[in-house]
DONU-338784 format. One record per residue (C-alpha): x, y, z. Coordinates in steps of 0.5 Angstrom, whole numbers, plus 500, padded with zeros to 3 digits. Example, Ala and Ser with C-alpha at 12.3 -4.5 7.8 and 13.67 -1.06 7.14 Angstrom:
# DONU-338784
+-----+-----+-----+
!  px !  py !  pz !
+-----+-----+-----+
! 525 ! 491 ! 516 !
! 527 ! 498 ! 514 !
+-----+-----+-----+
This chain:
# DONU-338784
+-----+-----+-----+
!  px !  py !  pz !
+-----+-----+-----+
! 235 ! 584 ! 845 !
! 228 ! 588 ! 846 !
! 222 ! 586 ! 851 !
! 219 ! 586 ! 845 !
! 221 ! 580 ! 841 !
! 217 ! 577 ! 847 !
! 209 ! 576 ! 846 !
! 207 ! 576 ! 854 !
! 210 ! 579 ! 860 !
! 207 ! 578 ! 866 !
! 209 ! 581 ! 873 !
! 205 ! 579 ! 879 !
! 210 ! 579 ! 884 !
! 208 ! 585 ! 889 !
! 214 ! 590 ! 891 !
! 212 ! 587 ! 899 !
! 214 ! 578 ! 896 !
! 220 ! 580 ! 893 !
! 225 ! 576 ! 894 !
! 234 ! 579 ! 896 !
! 237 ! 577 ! 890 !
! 242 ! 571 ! 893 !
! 235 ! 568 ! 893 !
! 236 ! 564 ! 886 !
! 243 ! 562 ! 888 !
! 241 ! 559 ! 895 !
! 237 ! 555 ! 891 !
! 231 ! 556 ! 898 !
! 226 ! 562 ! 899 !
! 226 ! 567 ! 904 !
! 220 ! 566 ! 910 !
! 215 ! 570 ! 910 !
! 210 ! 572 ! 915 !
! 206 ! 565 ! 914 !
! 212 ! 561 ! 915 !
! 217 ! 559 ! 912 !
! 216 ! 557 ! 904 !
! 223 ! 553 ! 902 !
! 225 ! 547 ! 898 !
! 231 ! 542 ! 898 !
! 237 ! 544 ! 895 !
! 237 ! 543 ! 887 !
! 230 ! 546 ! 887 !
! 233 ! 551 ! 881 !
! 238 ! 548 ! 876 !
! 241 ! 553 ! 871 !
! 245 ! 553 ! 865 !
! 248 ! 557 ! 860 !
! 243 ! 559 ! 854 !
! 245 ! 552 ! 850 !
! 242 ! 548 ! 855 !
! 248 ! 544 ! 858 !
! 249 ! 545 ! 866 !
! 255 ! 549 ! 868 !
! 255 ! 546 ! 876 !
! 253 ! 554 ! 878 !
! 248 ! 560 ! 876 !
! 249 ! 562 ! 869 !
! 248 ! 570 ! 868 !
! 247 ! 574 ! 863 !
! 245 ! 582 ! 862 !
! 240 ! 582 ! 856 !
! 235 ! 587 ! 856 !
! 233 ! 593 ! 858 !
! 226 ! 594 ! 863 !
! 220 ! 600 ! 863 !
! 225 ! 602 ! 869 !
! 231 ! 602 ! 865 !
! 234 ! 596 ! 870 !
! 237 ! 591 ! 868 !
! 235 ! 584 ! 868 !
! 238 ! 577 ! 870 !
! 237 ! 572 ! 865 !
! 236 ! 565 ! 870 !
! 234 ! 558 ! 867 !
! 231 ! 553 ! 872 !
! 224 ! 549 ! 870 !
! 222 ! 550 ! 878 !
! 220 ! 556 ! 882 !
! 216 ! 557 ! 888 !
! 216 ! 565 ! 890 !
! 214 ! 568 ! 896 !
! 207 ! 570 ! 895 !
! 206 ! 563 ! 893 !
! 206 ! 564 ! 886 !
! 209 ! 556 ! 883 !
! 212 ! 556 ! 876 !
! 212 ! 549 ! 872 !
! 214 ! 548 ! 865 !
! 210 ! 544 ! 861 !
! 209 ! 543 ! 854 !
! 203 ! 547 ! 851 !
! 200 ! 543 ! 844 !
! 202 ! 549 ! 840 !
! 209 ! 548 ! 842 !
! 214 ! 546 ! 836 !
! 220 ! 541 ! 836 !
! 222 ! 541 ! 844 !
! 220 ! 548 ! 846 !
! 217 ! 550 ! 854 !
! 214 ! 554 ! 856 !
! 211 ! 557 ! 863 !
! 205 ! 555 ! 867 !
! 204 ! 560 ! 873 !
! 200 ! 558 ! 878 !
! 197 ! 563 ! 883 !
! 192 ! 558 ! 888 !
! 187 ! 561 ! 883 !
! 188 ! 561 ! 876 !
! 194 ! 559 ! 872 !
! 196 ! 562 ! 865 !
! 202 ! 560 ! 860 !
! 207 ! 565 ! 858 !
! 214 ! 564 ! 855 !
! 218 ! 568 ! 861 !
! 217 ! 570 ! 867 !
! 220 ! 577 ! 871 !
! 221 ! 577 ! 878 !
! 225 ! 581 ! 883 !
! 231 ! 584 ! 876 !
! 231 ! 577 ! 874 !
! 229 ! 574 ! 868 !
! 227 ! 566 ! 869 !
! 227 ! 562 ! 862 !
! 225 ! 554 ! 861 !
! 230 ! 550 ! 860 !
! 234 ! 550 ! 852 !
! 234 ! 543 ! 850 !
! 239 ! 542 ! 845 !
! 236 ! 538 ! 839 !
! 243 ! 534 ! 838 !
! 243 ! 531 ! 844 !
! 234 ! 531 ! 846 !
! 232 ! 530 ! 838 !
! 229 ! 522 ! 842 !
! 228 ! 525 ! 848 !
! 221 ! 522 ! 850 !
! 220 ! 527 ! 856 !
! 214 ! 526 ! 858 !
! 211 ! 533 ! 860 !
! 204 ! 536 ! 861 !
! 200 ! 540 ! 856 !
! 196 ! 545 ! 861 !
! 193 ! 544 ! 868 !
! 186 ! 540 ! 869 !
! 182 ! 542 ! 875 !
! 178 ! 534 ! 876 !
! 176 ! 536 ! 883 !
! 179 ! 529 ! 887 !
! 182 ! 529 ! 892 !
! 189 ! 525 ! 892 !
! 185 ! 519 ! 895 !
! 180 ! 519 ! 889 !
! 187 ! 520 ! 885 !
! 190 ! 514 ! 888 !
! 183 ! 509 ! 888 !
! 183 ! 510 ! 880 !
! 191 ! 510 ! 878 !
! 190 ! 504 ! 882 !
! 183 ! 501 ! 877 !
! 187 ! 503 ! 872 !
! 193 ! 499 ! 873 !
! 190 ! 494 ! 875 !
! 187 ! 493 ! 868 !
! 193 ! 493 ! 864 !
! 197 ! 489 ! 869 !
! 197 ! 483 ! 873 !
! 201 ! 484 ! 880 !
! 199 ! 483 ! 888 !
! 194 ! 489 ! 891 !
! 200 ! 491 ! 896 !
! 205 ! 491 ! 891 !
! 200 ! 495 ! 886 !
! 198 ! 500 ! 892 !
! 206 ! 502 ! 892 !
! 207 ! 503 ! 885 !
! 201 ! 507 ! 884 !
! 204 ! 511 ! 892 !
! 211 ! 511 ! 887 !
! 208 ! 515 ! 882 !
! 205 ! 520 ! 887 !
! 211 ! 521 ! 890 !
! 214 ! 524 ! 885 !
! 210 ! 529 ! 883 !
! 213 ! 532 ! 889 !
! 220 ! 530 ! 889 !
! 223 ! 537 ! 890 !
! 220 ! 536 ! 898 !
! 222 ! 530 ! 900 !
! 229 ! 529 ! 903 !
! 230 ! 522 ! 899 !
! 229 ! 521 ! 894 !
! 225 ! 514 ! 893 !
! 227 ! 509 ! 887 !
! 223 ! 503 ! 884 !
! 226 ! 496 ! 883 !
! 223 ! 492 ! 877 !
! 225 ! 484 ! 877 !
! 222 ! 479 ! 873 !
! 223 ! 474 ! 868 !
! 220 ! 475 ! 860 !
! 214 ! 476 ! 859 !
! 212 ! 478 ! 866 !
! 210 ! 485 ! 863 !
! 215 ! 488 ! 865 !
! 216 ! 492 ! 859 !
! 209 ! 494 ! 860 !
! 208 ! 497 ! 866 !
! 213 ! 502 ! 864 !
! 210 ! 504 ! 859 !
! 205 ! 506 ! 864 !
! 209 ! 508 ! 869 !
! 212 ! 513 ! 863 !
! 205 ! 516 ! 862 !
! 204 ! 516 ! 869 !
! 211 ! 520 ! 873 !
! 213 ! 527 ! 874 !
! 217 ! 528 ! 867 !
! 218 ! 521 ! 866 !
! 224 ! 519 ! 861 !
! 224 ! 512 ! 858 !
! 231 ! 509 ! 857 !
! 233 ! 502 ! 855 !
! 241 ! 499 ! 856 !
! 247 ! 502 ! 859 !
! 246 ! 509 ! 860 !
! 251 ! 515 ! 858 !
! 254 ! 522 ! 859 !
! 248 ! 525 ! 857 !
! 243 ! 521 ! 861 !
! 247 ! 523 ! 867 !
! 246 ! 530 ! 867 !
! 238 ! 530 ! 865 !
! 237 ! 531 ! 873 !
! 241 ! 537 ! 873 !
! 237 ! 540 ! 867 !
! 230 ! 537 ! 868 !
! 229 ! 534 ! 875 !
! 226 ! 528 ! 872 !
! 224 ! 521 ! 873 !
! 228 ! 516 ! 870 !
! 225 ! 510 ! 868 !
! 232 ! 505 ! 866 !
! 231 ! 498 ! 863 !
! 236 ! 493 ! 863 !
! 240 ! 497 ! 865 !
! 248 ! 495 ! 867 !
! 249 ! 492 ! 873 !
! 255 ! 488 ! 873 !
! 262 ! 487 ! 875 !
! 265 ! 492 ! 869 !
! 267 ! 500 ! 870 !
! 260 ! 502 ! 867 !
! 256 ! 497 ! 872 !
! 261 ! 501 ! 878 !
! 260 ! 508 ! 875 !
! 252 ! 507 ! 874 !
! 252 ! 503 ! 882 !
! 256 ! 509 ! 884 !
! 251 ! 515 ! 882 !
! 245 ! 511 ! 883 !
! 247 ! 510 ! 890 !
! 250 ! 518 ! 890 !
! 243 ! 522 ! 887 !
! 238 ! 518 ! 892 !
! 240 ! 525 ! 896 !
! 240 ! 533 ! 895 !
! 246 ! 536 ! 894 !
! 251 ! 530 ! 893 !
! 254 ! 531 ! 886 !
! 258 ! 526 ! 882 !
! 265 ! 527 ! 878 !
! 263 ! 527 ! 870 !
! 268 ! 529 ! 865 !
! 271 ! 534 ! 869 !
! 265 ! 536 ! 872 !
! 261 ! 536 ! 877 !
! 253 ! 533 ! 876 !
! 247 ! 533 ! 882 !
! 243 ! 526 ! 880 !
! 238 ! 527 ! 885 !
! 231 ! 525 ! 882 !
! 227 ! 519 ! 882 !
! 228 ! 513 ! 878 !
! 225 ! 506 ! 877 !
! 230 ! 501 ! 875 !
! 228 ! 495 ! 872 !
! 232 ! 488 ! 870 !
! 231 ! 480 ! 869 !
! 235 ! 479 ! 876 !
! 235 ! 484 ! 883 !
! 240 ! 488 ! 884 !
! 246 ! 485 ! 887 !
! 248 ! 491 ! 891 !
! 245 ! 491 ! 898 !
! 247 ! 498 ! 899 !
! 243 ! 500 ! 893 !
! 238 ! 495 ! 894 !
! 236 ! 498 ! 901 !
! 234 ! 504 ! 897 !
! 229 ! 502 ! 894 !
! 222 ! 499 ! 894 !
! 223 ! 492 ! 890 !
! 215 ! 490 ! 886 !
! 217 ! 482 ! 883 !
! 212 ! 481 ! 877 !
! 211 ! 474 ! 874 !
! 208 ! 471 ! 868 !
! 201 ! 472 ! 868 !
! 195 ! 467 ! 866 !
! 190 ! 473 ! 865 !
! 189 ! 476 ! 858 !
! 191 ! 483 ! 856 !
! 189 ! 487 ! 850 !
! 196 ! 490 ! 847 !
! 199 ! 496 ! 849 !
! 195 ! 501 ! 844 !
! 200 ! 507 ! 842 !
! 194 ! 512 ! 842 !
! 192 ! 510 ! 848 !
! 197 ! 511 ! 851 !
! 198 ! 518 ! 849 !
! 191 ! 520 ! 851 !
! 191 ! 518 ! 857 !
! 198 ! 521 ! 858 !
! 195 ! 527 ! 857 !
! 188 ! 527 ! 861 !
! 193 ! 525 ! 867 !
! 199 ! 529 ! 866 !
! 193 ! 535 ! 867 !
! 190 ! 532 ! 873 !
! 197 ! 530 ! 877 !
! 199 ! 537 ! 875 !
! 194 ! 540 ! 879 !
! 195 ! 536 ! 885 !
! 200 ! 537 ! 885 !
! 201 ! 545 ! 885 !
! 195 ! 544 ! 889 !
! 197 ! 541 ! 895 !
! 205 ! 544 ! 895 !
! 205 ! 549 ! 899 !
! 201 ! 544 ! 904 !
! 205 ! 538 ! 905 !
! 209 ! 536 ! 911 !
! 215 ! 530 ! 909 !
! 217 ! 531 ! 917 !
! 210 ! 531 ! 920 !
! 209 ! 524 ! 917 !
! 208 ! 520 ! 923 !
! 213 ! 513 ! 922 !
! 211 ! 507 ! 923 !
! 216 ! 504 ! 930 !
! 221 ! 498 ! 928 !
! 222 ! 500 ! 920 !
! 230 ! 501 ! 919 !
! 232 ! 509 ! 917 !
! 231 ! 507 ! 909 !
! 224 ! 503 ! 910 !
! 222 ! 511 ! 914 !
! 225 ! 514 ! 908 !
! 221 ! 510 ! 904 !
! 215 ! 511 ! 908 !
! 215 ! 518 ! 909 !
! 216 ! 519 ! 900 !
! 210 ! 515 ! 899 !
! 206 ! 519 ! 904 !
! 207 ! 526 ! 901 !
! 201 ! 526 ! 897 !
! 198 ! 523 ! 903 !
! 199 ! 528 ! 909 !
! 192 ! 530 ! 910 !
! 190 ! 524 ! 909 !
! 190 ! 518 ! 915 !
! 186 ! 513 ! 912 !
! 191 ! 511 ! 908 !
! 197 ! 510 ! 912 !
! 196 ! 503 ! 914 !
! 194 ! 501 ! 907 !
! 202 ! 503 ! 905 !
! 205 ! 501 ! 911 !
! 202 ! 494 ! 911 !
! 205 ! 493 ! 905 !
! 212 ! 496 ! 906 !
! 212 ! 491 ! 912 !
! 213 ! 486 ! 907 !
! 218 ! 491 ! 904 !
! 221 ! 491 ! 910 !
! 222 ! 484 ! 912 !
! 225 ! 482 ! 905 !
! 229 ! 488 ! 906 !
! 232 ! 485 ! 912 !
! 233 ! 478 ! 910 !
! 237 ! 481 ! 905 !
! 241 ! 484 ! 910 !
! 243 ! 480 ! 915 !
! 244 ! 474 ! 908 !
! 250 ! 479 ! 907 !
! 257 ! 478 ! 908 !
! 257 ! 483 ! 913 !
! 250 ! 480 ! 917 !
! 254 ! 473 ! 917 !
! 260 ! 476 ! 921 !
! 255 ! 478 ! 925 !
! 252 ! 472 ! 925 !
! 259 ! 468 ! 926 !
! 261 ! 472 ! 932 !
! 255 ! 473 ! 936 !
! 255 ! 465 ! 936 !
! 263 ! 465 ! 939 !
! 262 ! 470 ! 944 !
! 257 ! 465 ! 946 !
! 262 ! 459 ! 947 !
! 264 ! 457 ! 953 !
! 272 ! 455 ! 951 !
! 273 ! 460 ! 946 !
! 276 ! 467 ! 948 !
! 279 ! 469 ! 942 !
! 278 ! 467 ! 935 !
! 282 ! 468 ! 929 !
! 281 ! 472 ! 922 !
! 282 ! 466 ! 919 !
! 277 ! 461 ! 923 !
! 272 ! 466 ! 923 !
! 271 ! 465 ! 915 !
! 272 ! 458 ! 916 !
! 265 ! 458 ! 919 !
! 262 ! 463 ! 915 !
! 265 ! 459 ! 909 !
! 263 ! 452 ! 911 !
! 256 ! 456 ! 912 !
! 255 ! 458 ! 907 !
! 257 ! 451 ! 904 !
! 252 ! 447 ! 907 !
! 246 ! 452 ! 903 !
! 250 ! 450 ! 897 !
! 252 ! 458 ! 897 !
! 259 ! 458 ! 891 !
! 265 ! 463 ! 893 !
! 269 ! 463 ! 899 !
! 270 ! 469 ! 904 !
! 277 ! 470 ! 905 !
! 280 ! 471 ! 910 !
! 283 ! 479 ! 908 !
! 276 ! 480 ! 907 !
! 273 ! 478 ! 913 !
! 279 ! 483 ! 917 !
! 276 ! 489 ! 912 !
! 269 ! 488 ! 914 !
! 270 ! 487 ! 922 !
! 275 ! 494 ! 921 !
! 268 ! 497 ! 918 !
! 264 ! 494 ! 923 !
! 268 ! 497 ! 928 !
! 271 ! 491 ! 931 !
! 280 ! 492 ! 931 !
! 283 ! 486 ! 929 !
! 290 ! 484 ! 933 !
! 296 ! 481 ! 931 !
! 296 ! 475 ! 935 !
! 303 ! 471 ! 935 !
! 306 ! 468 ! 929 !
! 299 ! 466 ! 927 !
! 295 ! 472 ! 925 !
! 290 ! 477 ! 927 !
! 284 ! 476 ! 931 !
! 279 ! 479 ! 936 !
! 279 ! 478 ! 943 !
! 272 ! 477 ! 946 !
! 273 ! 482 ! 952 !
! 267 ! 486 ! 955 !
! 267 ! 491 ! 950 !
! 267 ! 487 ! 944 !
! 262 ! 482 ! 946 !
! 257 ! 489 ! 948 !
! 258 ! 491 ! 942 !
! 257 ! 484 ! 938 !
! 250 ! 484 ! 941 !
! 250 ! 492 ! 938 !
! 251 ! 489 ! 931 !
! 246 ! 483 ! 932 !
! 241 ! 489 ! 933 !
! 243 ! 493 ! 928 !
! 243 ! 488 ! 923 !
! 235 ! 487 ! 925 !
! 237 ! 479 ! 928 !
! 233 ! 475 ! 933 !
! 237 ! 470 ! 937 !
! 234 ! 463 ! 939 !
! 231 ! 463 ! 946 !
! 236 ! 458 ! 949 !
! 242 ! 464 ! 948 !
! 237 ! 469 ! 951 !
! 236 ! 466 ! 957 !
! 244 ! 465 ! 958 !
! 247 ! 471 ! 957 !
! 245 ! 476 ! 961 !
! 247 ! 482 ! 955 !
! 242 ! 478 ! 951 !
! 235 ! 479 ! 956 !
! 237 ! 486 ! 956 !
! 236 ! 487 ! 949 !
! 232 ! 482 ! 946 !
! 225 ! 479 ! 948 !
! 225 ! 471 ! 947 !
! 220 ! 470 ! 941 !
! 212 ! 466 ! 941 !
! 212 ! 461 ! 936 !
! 205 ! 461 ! 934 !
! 201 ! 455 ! 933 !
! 199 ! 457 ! 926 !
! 206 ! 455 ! 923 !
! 203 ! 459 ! 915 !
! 203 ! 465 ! 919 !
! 207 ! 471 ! 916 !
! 214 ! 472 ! 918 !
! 212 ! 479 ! 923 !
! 207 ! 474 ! 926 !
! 211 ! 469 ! 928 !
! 216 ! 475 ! 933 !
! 215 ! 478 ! 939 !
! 217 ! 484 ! 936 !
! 216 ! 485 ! 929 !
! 222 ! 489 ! 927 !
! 227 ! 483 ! 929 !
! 228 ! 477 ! 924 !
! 228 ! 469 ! 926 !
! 235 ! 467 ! 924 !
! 235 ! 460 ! 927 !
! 236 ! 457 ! 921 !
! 242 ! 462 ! 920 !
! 244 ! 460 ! 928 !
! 243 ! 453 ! 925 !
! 248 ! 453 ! 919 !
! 253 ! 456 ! 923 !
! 252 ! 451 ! 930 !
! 254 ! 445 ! 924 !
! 259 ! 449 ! 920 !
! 263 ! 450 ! 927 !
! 262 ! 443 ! 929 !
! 265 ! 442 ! 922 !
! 271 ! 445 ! 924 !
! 274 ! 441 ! 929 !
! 280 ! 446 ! 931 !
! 274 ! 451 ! 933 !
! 273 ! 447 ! 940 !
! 280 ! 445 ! 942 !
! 284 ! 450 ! 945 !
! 287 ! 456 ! 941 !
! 294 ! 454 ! 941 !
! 299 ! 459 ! 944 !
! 304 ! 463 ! 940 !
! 311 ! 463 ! 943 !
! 317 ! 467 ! 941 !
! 321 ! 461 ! 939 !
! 315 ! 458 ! 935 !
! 316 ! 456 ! 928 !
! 311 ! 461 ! 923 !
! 306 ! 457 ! 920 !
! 306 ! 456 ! 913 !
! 299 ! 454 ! 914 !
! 294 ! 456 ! 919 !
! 290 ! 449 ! 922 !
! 283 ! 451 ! 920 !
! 286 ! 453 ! 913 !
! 286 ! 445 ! 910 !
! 279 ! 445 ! 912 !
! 276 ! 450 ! 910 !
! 279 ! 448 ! 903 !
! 275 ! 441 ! 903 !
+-----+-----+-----+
C-alpha cells in the first residue's frame, strides 16, 4: 500500500515530543518537561484490520515513508501525545456507511484527517465490521464547536434543557446532567460511574434515555439481554453504554451480565468471553422497572427514581433529537479537548463521611468541574441523599443484619456465646416481623461471618459459634462502624467500646427533619428501628435468654438444635 491512496498526511509531532516505541503498548505517555501527561490503562484499544479485539497490539508493516522507514500500523480511537496534541474519532457529514476519521486537536486549531503519523507508527479509527455494527447507533460528533462557555454554563443549560423534556427532582436532575459530563472524560477517571434508571411505565424512562443517547460521550442505546457482541464495544470504542431492560435475574445470563458490570467499573479488569479476555471499562447507564437487587453492584451507581408525571410533554421528535445531538456532541467535544490536559480527578477535595464508593462517585462527577468550586456543594448535597439510600441498603443486607444481630448479643449480659444457628434464628424472626419472606439459613449465615471475618468454632455436638471474647466483641464494634450504623444511646453509655467510637445522637425537635439532620454525625445511619426488630426477635427466642447448654462427651447428638422449632413457627 502507497502513502498515496491516502489523501492527507499530517505530521505535527516535533522530533523533540516523540514518544519510544513501547509507548503505544503501555497504554500511558512518557512525561515531559511539564509534567506528566498520562492516561488509565486502556486508553488505547487495538485491534486486528477487521476490527475485532485480539486483547493485545495488533501490528502490521504497511508502507513505505519519504525516509524509506517502515510504518506500524495501530488502531485506537484515542491519543493524547506528549506535546499535547489529542486525537478524537468523529464521524464527519461527508463520512458514508460507518466510517471514522481523525480529529487533531493542537490547543488551537483542529483538522480532520483519515490517519495520523507519528514516531514510525501509523494510527487508524477503528474498523467497524458492517456484520455486526450494521444497527449500531453510535453516537459520535461530526466536527468540534467552540460555544465559548464555561463547563458551568454547559452544566446550567444541559440542566434547562432536560428539565423541558423530563420531570425529575432538582437534585436528582444536577446528577444525570453531572453524569453525562463525566463521561466526556472517562479515560481520567479511576472508576468508572454508572447510572441507575428505576420507575414503573410511563414514568419517562424511555424518554430520558433518548436524551441521554444524544447527550454521552459515543453513547450506544441498546434494549434487552445483551450479547457477545455488545460486551466487546468497550474494548473497541470505549463507549457509554445505555442498556434498557436489561437481565437482572437469577439466570446464568443475569449472573454473567452482574458479573461484568461489577468487573469493568474499573480499568485493567478484563472478563473471560469466548476464549478471550475482554476489558468492559466504560461508563453505563442501567435502566429497569425495579433497582438492581445486587448490593454490590447497586454501591456502584448513582440511583435517579423517575415516577409518572402530571406535567405535559410534547412528543419526542426524531428530528429534533438529531439536531440537538449534533450541536451538543460539537460543543461537549470541545470542552472536553479543552479541559483534558487541566483536569485533576485526585485534586478533588472529598467530602468527609461519604463511603469509598460515594468519593468515587463524588470524584466522577467532579471532573469537569475541577476549577469550578462553586458547584461542589450543589453535587454534594444531592449525593448525600445518594449516600443515605446507599447506606440503608447496606445495613438491610444479610451482611448488615448479622452485624446487627451480633452487636446486639455481645451486648447481653447472660450470653457469651451464640450458636450459627441461633443467630439466623433472631435474623430470620426479624425479618418476620417486617413481614420479610425467605429465611437465612444457618450454612449461610456461617459463610457471611467467615467473609466478615469472624471463625466459627465447633462447639460440642451442637454445632458451631462464636464466642464473644475481647477480640471478637473489638471487631463487631468494627463492623457496626463499617456498615455505617448507629447504635441507640442506652447501649453508648453502657459499654465502654461503644464511647470510643460513636457519639450519642440529638434527636431534633423537628421530628420531618431529613435523615443527616437528625445524627450527630452525619456518616452514621439510626438503626432503632432495626435494634428494635431484633430486641423483639430475641425476645421470641425464649432459649436465647437461658443459659447455653453444655455439650459433654457423653451427650446424645441433637437431632434438632433447641432454637430450630422456633425459628420454623
Amino acid at each position: 500500500m502507497s502513502t498515496e491512496t491516502y489523501p492527507k498526511i499530517v505530521r505535527i509531532a516535533p522530533q523533540s515530543c516523540q514518544a519510544p516505541s513501547s509507548y503505544f503498548e503501555r497504554g500511558h505517555l512518557p512525561s515531559t518537561p511539564e509534567g506528566p501527561i498520562a492516561s488509565p490503562p486502556g486508553m488505547m484499544q487495538f485491534t486486528d484490520g477487521g476490527g475485532k479485539s485480539n486483547g493485545s497490539v495488533a501490528t502490521r508493516l504497511i508502507a513505505q515513508a519519504a525516509d524509506h522507514q517502515p510504518l506500524i500500523l495501530r488502531t485506537t480511537n484515542f491519543a493524547a501525545l506528549p506535546n499535547g496534541t489529542l486525537i478524537e474519532i468523529v464521524r464527519p457529514g461527508g463520512s458514508v456507511g460507518n466510517a471514522l476519521k481523525f480529529l487533531v486537536w493542537d490547543g488551537m486549531t483542529s483538522s480532520i484527517v483519515d490517519y495520523f503519523d507519528h514516531d514510525g507508527y501509523r494510527l487508524i479509527p477503528p474498523q467497524l465490521d458492517e456484520k455486526v455494527y450494521r444497527n449500531l447507533n453510535l453516537r459520535l460528533p461530526t466536527e468540534i464547536d467552540w460555544p465559548a462557555s464555561s463547563a458551568r454554563e454547559i452544566f446550567d443549560q444541559l440542566c434547562d434543557l432536560l428539565h423541558d423534556v423530563v420531570d425529575l427532582p432538582k437534585p436528582s436532575l444536577r446528577l444525570v446532567v453531572a453524569y453525562i459530563l463525566a463521561t466526556w472524560f472517562i479515560d481520567q477517571l479511576p472508576v468508572a460511574p454508572y447510572l441507575c434508571i428505576t420507575g414503573p411505565p410511563g414514568s419517562g424512562k424511555t424518554t430520558l434515555l433518548r436524551w441521554l443517547h444524544c447527550l454521552c460521550r459515543r453513547a450506544v442505546l441498546i434494549a434487552g439481554p445483551p450479547d457477545a457482541a455488545v460486551y466487546s464495544l468497550p474494548a473497541l470504542l470505549r463507549p457509554t453504554l445505555l442498556l434498557d431492560e436489561g437481565c437482572f435475574n437469577a439466570t446464568s445470563k443475569g449472573q454473567f451480565l452482574e458479573c461484568w458490570l461489577r468487573a469493568s467499573n474499573v480499568p485493567g479488569i478484563p472478563v473471560p468471553m469466548r476464549g478471550q479476555l475482554v476489558d468492559g471499562y466504560g461508563a453505563k447507564v442501567l435502566c429497569s422497572r425495579r433497582p438492581v437487587a445486587d448490593v454490590a453492584l447497586a454501591s456502584r451507581a448513582l440511583h435517579i427514581s423517575m415516577v409518572p408525571t402530571t406535567r405535559a410533554f410534547e412528543p419526542v421528535d426524531e428530528e429534533e433529537l438529531e439536531q440537538t445531538a449534533a450541536v451538543w456532541q460539537t460543543t461537549l467535544l470541545w470542552l472536553r479537548l479543552l479541559s483534558y490536559v487541566k483536569v485533576e480527578p485526585y485534586g478533588i477535595k472529598l467530602q468527609a463521611g461519604f463511603s469509598p464508593r460515594m468519593q468515587d462517585l463524588q470524584r466522577a462527577l467532579m471532573v469537569p468541574f475541577s476549577m469550578d468550586q462553586e458547584t461542589a456543594p450543589e453535587l454534594v448535597s444531592a449525593l448525600s441523599d445518594q449516600e443515605w439510600d446507599a447506606a440503608t441498603e447496606k445495613h438491610d443486607s444479610p451482611e448488615g443484619l448479622v452485624v446487627g444481630a451480633l452487636f446486639l448479643l455481645c451486648h447481653q449480659e447472660k450470653v457469651s456465646k451464640v450458636f450459627v444457628g441461633q443467630l439466623a434464628c433472631v435474623i430470620n424472626n426479624s425479618r418476620k416481623l417486617v413481614g420479610e419472606e425467605g429465611d437465612l439459613k444457618p450454612r449461610a449465615v456461617g459463610a457471611i461471618l467467615k467473609s466478615l471475618g469472624l471463625k466459627t468454632r465447633k462447639m460440642g455436638n451442637l454445632g458451631r459459634g462464636i464466642v464473644f471474647t475481647d477480640e471478637c466483641r473489638v471487631r463487631v464494634h468494627d463492623l457496626l462502624q463499617a456498615y455505617v450504623m448507629q447504635p441507640s444511646n442506652e447501649l453508648i453509655a453502657g459499654c465502654s467500646t461503644c464511647k470510643e467510637r460513636f457519639q450519642p445522637t440529638i434527636q431534633p425537635q423537628n421530628e420531618t427533619a431529613r435523615p443527616q439532620e437528625r445524627t450527630a454525625q452525619p456518616q452514621a445511619l439510626q438503626l432503632q428501628q432495626l435494634m428494635d426488630e431484633l430486641r423483639q426477635a430475641m425476645a421470641r427466642s425464649e432459649k436465647m435468654a437461658a443459659p447455653l447448654p453444655k455439650a459433654t462427651a457423653t451427650a446424645p447428638r441433637a437431632t434438632v438444635p433447641p432454637w430450630g422449632q422456633k425459628a420454623n413457627k
